[in-house]
N, CA, C and O atoms as a Tinker XYZ file with bonds, in Angstrom:
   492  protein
     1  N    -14.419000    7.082000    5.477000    73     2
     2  CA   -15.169000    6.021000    4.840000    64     1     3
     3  C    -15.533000    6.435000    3.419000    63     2     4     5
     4  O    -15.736000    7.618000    3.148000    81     3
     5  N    -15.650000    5.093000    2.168000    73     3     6
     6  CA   -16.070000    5.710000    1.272000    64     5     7
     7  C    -17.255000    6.316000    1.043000    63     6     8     9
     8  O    -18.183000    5.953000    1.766000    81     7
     9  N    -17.534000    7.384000   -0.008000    73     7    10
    10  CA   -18.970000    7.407000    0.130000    64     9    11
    11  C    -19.351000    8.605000    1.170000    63    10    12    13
    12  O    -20.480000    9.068000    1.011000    81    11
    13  N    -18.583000    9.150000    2.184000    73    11    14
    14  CA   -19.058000    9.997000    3.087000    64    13    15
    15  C    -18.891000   11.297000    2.749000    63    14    16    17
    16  O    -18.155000   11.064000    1.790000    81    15
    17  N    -19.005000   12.855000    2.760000    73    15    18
    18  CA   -18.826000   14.028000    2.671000    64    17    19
    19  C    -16.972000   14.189000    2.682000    63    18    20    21
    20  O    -16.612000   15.209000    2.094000    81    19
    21  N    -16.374000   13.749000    2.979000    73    19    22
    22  CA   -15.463000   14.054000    3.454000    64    21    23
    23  C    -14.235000   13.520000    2.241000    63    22    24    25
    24  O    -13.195000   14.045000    1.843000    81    23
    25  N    -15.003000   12.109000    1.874000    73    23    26
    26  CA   -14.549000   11.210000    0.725000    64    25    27
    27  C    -15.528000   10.910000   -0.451000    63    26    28    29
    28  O    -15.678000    9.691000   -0.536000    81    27
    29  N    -16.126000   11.476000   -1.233000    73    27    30
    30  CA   -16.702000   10.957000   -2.130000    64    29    31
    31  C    -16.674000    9.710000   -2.737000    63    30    32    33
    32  O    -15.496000    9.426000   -2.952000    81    31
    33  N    -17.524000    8.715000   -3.164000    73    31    34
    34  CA   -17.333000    7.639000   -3.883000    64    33    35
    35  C    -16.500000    7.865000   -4.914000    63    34    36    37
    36  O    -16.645000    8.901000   -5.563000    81    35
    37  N    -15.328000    6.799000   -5.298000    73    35    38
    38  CA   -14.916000    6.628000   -6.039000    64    37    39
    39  C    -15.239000    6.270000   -7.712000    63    38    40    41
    40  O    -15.532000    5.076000   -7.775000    81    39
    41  N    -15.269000    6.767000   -8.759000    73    39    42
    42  CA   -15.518000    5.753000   -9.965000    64    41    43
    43  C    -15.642000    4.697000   -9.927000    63    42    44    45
    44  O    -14.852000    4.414000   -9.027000    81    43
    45  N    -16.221000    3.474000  -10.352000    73    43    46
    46  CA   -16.618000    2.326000  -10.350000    64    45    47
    47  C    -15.432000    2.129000  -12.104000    63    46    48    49
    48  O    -15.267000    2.726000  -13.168000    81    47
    49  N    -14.990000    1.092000  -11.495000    73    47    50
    50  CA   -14.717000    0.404000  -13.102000    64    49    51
    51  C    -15.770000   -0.129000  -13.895000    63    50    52    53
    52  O    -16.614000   -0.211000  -13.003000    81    51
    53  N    -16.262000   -0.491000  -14.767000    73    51    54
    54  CA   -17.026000   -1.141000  -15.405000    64    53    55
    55  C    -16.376000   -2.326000  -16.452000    63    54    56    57
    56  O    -16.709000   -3.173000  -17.282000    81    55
    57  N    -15.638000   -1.953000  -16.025000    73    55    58
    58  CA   -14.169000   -3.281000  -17.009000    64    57    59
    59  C    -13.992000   -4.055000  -15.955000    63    58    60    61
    60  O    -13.494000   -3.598000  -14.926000    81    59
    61  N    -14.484000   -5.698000  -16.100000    73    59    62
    62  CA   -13.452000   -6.392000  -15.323000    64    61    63
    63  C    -12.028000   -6.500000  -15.336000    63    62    64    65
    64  O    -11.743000   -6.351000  -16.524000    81    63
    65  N    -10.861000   -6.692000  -14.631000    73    63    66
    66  CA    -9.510000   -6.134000  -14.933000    64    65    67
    67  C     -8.866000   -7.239000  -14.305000    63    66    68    69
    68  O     -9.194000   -7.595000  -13.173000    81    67
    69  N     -7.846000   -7.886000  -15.055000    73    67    70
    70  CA    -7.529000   -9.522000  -14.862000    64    69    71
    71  C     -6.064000   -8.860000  -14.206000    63    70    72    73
    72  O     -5.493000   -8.106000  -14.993000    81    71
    73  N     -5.368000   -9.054000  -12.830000    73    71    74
    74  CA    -4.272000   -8.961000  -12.079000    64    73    75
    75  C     -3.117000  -10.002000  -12.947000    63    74    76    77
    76  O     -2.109000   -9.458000  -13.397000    81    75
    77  N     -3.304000  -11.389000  -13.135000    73    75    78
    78  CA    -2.141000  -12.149000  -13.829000    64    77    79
    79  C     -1.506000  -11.710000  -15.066000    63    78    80    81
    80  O     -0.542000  -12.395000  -15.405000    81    79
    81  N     -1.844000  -10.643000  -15.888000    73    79    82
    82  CA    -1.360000  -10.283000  -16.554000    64    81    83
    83  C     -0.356000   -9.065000  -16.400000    63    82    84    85
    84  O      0.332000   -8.719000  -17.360000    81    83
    85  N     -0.290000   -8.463000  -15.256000    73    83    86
    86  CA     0.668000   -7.865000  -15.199000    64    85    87
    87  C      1.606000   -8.247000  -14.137000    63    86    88    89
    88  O      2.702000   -7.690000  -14.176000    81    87
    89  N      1.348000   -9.235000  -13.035000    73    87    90
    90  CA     3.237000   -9.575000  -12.506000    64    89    91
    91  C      1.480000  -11.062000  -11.548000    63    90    92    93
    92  O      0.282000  -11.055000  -11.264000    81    91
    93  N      2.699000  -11.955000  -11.515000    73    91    94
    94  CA     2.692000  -13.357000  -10.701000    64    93    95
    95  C      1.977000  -12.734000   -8.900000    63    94    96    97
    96  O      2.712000  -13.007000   -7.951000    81    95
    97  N      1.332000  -12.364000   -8.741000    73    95    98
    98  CA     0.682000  -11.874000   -7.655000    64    97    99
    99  C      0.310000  -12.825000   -6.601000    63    98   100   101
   100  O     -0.484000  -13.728000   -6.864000    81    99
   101  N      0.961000  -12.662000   -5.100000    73    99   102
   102  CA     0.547000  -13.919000   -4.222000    64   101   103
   103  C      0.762000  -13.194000   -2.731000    63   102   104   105
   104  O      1.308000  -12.096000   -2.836000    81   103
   105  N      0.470000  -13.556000   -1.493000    73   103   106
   106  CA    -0.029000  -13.121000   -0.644000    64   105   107
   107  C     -0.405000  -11.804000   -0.404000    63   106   108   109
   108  O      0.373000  -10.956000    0.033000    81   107
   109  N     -1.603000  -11.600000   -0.683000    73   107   110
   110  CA    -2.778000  -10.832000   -0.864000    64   109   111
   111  C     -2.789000  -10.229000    0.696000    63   110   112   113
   112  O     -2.729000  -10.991000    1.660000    81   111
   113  N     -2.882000   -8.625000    0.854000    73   111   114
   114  CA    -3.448000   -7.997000    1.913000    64   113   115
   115  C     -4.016000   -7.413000    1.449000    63   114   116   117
   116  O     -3.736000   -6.807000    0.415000    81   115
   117  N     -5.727000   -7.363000    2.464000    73   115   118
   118  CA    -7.055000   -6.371000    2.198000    64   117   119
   119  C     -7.241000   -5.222000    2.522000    63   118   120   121
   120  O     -8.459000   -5.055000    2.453000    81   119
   121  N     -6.674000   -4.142000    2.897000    73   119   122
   122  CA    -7.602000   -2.986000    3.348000    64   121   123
   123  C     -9.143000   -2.546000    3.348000    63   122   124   125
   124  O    -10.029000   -3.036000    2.647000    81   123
   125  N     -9.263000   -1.559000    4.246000    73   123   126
   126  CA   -10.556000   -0.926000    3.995000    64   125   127
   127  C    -10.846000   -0.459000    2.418000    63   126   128   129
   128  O    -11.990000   -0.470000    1.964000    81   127
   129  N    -10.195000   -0.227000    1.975000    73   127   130
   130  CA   -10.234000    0.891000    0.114000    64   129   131
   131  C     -9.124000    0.017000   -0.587000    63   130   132   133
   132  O     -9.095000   -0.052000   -1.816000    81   131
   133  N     -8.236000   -0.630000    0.179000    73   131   134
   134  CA    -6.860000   -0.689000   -0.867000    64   133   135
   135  C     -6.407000   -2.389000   -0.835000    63   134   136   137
   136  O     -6.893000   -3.171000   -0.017000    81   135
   137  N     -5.717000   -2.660000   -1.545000    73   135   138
   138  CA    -5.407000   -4.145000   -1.217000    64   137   139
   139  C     -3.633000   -4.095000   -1.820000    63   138   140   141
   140  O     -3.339000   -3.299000   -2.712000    81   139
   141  N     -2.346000   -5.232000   -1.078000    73   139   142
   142  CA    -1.633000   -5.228000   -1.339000    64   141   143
   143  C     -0.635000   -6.418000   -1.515000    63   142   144   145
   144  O     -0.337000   -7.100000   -0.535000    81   143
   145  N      0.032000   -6.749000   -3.105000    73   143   146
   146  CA     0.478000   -8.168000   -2.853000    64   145   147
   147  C      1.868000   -8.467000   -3.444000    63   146   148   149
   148  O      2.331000   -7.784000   -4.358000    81   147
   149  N      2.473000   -9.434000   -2.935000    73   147   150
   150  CA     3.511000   -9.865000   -3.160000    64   149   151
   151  C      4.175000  -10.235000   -4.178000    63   150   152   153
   152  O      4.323000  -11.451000   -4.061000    81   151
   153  N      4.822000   -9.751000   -5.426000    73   151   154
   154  CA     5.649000  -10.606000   -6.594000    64   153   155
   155  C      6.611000  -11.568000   -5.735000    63   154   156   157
   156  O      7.079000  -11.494000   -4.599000    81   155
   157  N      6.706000  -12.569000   -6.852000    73   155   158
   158  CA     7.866000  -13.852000   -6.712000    64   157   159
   159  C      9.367000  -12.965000   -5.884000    63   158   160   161
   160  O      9.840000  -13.131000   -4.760000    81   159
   161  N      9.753000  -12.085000   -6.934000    73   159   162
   162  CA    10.785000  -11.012000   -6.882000    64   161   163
   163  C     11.031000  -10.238000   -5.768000    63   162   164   165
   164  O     12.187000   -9.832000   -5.652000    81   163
   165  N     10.015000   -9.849000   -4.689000    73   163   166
   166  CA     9.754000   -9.360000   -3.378000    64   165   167
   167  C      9.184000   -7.811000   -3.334000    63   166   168   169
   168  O      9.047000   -7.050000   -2.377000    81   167
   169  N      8.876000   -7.620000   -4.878000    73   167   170
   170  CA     8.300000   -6.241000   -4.634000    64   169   171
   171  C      6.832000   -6.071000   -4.325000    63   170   172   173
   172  O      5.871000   -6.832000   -4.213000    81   171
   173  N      6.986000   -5.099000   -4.254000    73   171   174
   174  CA     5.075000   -4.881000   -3.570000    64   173   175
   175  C      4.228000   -4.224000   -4.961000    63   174   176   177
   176  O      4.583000   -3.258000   -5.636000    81   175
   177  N      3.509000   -4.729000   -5.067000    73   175   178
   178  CA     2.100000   -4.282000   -5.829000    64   177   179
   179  C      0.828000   -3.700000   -5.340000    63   178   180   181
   180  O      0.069000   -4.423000   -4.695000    81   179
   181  N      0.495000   -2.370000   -5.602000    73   179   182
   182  CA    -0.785000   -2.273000   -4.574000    64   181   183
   183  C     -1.692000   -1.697000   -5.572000    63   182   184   185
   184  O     -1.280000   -1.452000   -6.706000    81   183
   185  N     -3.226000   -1.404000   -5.122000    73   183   186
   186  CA    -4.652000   -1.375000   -5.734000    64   185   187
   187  C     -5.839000   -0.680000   -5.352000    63   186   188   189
   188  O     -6.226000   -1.075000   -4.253000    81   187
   189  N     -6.422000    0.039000   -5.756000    73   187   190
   190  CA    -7.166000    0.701000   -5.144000    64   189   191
   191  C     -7.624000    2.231000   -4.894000    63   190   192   193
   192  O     -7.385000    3.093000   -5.739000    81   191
   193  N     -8.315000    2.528000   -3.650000    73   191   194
   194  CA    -8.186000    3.681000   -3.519000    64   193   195
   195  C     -6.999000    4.294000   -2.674000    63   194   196   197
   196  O     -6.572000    3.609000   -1.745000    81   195
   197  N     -6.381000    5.643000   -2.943000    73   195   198
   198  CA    -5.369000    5.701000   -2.218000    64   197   199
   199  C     -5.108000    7.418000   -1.845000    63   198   200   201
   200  O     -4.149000    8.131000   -2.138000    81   199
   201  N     -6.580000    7.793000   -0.959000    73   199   202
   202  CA    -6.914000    9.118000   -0.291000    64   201   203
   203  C     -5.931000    9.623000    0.399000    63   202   204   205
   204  O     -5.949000   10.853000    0.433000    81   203
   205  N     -4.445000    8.744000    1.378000    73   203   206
   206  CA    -3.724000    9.391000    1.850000    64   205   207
   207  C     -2.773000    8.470000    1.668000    63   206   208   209
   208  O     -2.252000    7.829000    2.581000    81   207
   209  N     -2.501000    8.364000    0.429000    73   207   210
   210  CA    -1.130000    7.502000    0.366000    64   209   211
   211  C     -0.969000    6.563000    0.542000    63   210   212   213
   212  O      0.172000    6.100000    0.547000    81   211
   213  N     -2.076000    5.824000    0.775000    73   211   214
   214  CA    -1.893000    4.129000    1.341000    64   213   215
   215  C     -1.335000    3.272000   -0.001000    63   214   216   217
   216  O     -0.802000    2.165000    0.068000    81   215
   217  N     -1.596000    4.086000   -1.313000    73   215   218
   218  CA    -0.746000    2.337000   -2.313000    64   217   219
   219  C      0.673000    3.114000   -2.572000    63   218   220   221
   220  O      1.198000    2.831000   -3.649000    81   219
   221  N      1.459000    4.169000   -1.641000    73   219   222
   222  CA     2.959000    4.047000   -1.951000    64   221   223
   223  C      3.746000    4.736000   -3.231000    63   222   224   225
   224  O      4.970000    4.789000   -3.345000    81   223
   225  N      2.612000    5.340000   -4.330000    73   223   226
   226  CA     3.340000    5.528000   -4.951000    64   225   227
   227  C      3.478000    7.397000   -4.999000    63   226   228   229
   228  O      3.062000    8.064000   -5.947000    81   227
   229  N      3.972000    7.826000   -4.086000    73   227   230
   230  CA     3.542000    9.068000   -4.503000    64   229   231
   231  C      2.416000   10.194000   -4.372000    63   230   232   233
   232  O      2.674000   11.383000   -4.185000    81   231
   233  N      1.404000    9.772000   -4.469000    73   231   234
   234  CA     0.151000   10.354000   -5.215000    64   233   235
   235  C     -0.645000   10.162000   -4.355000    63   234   236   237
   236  O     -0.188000    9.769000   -3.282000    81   235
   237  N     -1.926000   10.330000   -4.459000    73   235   238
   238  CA    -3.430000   10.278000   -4.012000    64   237   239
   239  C     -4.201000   10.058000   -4.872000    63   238   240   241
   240  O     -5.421000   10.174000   -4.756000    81   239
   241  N     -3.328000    9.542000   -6.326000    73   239   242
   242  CA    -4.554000    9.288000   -6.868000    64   241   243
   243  C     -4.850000    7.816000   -7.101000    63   242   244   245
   244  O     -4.014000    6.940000   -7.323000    81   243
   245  N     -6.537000    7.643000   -6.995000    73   243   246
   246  CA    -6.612000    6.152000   -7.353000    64   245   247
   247  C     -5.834000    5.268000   -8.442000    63   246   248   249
   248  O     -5.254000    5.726000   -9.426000    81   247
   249  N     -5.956000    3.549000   -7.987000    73   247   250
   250  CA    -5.935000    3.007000   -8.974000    64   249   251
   251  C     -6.389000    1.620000   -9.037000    63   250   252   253
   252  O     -6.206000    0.913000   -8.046000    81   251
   253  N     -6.931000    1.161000  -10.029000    73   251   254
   254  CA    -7.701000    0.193000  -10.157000    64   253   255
   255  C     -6.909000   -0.889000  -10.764000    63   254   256   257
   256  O     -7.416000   -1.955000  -11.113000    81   255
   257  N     -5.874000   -0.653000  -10.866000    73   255   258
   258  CA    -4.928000   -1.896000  -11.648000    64   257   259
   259  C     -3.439000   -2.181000  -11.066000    63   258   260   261
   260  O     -2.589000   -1.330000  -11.328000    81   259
   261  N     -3.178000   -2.950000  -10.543000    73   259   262
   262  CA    -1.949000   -3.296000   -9.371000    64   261   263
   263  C     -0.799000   -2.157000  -10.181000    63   262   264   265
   264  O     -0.536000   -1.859000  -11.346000    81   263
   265  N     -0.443000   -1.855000   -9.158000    73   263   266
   266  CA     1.199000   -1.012000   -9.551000    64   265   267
   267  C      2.172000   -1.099000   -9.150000    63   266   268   269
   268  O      2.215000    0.087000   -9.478000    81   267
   269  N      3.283000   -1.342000   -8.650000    73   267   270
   270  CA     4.576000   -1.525000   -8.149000    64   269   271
   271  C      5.126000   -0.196000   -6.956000    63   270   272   273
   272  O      5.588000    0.882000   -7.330000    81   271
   273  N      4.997000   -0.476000   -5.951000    73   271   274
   274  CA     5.286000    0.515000   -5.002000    64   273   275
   275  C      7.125000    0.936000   -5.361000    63   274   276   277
   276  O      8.019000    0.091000   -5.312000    81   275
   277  N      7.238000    1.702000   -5.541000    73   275   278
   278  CA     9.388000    2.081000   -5.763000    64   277   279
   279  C      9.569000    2.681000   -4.780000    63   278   280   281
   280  O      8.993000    3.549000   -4.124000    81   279
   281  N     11.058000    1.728000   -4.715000    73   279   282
   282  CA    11.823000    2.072000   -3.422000    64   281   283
   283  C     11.804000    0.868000   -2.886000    63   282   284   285
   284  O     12.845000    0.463000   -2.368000    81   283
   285  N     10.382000   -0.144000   -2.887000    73   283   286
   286  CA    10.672000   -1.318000   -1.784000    64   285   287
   287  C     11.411000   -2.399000   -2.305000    63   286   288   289
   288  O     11.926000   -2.226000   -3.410000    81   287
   289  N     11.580000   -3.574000   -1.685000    73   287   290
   290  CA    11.986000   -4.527000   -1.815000    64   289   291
   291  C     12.337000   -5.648000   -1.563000    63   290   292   293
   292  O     11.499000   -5.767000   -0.669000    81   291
   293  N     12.874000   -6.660000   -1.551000    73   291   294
   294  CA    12.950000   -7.914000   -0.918000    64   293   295
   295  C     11.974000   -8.386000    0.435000    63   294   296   297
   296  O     12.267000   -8.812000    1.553000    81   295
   297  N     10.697000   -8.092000   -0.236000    73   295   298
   298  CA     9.325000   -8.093000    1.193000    64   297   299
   299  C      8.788000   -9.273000    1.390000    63   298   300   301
   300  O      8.317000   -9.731000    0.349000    81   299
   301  N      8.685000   -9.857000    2.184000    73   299   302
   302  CA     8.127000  -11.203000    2.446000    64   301   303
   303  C      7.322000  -11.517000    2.973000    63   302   304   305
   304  O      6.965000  -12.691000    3.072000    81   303
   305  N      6.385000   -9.832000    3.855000    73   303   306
   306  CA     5.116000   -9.910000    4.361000    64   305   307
   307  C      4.688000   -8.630000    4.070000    63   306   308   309
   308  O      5.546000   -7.766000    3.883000    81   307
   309  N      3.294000   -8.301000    3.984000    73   307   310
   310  CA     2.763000   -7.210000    3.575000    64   309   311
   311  C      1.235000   -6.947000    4.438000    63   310   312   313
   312  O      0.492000   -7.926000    4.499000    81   311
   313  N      0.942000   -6.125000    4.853000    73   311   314
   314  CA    -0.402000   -5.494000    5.798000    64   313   315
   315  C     -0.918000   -4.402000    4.933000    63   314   316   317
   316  O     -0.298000   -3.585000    4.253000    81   315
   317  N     -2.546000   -4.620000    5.162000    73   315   318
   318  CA    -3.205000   -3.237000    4.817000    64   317   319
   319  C     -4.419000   -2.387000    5.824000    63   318   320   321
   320  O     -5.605000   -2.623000    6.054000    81   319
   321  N     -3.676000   -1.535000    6.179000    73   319   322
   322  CA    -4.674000   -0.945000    7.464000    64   321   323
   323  C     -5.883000   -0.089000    6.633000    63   322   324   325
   324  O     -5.861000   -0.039000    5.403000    81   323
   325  N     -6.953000    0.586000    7.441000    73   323   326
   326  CA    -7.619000    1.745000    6.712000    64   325   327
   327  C     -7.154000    2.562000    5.670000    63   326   328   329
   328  O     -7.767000    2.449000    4.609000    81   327
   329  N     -5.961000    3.578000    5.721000    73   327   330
   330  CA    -5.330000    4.047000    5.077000    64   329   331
   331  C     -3.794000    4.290000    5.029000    63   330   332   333
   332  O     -3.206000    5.334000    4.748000    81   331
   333  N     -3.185000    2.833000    5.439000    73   331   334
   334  CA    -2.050000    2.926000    5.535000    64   333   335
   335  C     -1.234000    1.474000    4.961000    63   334   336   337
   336  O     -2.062000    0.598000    4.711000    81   335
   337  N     -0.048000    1.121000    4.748000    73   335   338
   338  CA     0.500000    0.148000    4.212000    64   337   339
   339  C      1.661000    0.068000    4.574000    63   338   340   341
   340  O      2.366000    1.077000    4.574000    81   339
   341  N      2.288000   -1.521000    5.090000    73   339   342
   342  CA     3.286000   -2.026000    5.810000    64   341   343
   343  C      3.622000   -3.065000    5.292000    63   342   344   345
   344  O      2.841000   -3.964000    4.980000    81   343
   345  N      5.036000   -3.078000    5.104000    73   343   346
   346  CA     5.871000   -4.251000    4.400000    64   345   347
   347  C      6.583000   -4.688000    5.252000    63   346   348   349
   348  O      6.505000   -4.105000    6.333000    81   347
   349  N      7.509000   -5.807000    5.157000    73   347   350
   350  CA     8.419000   -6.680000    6.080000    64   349   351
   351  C      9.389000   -7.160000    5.055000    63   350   352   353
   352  O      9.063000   -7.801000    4.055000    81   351
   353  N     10.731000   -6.770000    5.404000    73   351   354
   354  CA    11.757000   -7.395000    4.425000    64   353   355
   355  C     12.670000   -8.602000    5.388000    63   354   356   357
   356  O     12.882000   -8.671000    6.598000    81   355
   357  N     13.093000   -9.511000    4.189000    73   355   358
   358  CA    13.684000  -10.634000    4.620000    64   357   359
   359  C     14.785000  -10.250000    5.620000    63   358   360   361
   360  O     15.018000  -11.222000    6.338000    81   359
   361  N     15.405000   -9.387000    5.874000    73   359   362
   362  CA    16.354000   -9.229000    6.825000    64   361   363
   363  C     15.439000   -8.878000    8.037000    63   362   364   365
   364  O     16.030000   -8.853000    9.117000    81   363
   365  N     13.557000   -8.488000    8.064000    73   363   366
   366  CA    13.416000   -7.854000    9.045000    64   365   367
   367  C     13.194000   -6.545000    9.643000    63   366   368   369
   368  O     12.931000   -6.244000   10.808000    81   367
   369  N     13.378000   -5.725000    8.448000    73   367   370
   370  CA    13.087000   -4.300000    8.198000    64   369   371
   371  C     11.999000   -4.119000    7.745000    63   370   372   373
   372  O     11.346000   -5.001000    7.187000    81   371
   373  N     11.436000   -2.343000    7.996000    73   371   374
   374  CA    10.223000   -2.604000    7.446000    64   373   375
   375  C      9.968000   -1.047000    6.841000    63   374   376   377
   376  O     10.736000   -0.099000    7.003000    81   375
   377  N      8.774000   -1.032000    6.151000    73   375   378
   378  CA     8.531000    0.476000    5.070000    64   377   379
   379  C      7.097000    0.483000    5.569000    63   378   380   381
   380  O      6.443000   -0.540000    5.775000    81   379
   381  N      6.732000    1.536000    5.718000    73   379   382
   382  CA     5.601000    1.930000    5.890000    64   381   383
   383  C      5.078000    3.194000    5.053000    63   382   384   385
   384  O      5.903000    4.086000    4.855000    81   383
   385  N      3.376000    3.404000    4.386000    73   383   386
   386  CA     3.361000    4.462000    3.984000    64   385   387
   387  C      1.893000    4.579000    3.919000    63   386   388   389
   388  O      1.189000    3.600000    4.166000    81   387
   389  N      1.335000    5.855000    3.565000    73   387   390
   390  CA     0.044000    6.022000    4.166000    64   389   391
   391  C     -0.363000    7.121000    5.103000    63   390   392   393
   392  O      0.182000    8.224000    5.149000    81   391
   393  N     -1.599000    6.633000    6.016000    73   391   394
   394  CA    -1.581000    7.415000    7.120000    64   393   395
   395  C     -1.641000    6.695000    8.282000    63   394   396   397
   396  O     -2.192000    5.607000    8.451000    81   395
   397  N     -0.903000    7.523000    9.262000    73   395   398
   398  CA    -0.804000    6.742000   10.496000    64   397   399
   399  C     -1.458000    7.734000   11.826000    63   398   400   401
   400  O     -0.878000    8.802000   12.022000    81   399
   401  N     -2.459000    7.436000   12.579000    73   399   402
   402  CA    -2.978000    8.412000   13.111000    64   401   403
   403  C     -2.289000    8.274000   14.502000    63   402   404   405
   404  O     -2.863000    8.900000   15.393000    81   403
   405  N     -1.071000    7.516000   14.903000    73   403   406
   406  CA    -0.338000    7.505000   15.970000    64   405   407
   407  C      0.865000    8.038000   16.057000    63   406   408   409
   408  O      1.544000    8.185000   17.073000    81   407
   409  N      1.206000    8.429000   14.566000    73   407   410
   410  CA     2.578000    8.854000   14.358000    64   409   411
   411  C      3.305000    7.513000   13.735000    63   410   412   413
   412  O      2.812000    6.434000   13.407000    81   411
   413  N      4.887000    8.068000   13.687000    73   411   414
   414  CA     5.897000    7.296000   13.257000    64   413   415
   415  C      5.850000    5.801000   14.053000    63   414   416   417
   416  O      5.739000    5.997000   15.264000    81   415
   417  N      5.899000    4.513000   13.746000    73   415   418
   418  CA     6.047000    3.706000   14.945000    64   417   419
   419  C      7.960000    3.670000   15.199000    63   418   420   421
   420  O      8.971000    3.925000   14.545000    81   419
   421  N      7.596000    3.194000   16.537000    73   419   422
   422  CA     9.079000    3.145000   17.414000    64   421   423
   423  C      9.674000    4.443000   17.064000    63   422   424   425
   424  O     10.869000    4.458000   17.356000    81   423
   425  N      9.393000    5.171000   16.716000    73   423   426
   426  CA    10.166000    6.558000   16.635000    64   425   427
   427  C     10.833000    7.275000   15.568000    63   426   428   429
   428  O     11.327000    8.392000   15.413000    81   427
   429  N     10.585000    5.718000   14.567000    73   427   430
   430  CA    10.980000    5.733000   12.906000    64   429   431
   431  C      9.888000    5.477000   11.905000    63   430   432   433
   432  O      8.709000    5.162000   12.069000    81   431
   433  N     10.336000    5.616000   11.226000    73   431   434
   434  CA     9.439000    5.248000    9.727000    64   433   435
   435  C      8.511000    6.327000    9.727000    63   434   436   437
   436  O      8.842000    7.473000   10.029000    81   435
   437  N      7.168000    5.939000    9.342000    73   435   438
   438  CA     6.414000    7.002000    8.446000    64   437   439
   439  C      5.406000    7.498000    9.653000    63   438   440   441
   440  O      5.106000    7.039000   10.755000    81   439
   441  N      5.007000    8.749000    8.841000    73   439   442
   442  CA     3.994000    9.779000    9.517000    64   441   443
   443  C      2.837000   10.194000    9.172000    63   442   444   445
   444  O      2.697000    9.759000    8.030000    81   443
   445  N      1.769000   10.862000    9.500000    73   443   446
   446  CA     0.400000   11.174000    8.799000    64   445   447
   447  C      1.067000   11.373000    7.324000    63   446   448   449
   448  O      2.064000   11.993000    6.955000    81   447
   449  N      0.100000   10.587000    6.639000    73   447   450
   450  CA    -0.006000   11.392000    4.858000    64   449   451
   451  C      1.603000   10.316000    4.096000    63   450   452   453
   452  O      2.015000   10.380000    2.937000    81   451
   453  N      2.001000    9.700000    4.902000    73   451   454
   454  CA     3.713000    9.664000    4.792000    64   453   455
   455  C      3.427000    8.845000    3.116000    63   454   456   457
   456  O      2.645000    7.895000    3.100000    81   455
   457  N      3.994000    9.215000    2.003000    73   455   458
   458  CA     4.482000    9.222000    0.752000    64   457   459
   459  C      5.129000    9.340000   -0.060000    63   458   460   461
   460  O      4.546000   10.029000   -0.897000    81   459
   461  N      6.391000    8.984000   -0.490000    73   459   462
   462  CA     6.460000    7.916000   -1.108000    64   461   463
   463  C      6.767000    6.728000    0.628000    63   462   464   465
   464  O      6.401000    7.297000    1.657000    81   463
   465  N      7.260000    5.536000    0.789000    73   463   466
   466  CA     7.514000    4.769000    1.958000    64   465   467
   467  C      8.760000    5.346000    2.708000    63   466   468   469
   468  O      9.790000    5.919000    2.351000    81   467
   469  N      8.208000    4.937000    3.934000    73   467   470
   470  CA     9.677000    5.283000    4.808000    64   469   471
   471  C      9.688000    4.326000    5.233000    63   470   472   473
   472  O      8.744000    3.549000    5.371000    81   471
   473  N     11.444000    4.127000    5.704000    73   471   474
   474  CA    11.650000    2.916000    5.551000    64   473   475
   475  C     12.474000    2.852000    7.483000    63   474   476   477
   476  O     13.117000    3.816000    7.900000    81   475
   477  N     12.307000    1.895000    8.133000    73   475   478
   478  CA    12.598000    1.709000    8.976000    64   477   479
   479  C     13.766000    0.091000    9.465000    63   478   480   481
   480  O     13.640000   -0.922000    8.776000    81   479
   481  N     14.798000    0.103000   10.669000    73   479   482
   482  CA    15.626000   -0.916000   10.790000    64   481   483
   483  C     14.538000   -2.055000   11.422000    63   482   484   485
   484  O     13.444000   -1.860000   11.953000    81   483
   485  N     15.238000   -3.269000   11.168000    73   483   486
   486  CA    15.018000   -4.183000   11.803000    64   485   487
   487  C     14.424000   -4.209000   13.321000    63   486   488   489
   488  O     15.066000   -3.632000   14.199000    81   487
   489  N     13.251000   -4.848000   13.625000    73   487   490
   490  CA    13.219000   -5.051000   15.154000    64   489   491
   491  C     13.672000   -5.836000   15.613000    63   490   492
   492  O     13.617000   -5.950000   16.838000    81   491
């Protein structure tokens, strides 16, 4: 949780920070810390805090201004768990990245901490 011993509070922006100026942004997922959304184009944009990898790019480090997850693509649904993040591509496939405290699902895709996305077949 934020705020606890374990996670310190994050910086506060003090800038309001306008999303339409950097890509056409539309179905919106919330997380606990992170939020994640859809371009026209099918890539993913994510926001926030990102303690174990939940916005995809790499890193752990925050961010307060949408960024483009690489690697994904053609996504047409998007989820945001506590600290983890799940896409859905038009064929049906899916990327996951983050943390997952159950492991890989179905036996593929991503794992605790998993960063940059792993990407899994169709169900």
């Amino acid at each position: 949780m934020e705020g606890t011993f374990s996670h310190p509070p994050a910086a506060l922006s003090q800038t309001q920070q306008g999303l339409s100026a950097r890509a056409p942004l539309s179905r919106v997922a919330l997380g606990s810390n992170h939020s994640l959304s859809i371009a026209p184009n099918g890539s993913v944009w994510t926001w926030g805090c990102n303690y174990l990898g939940q916005l995809g790019d790499g890193s752990t480090a925050h961010s307060f201004l949408p960024k483009v997850v690489p690697g994904v693509s053609g996504i047409v649904a998007v989820s945001a768990g506590t600290y983890h993040s799940l896409a859905v591509g038009q064929d049906g496939s899916f990327s996951g990245w983050g943390y997952s405290s159950v492991g890989p699902p179905a036996g593929e895709g991503f794992g605790p901490g998993q960063t940059p996305p792993a990407h899994g077949p169709a169900l």
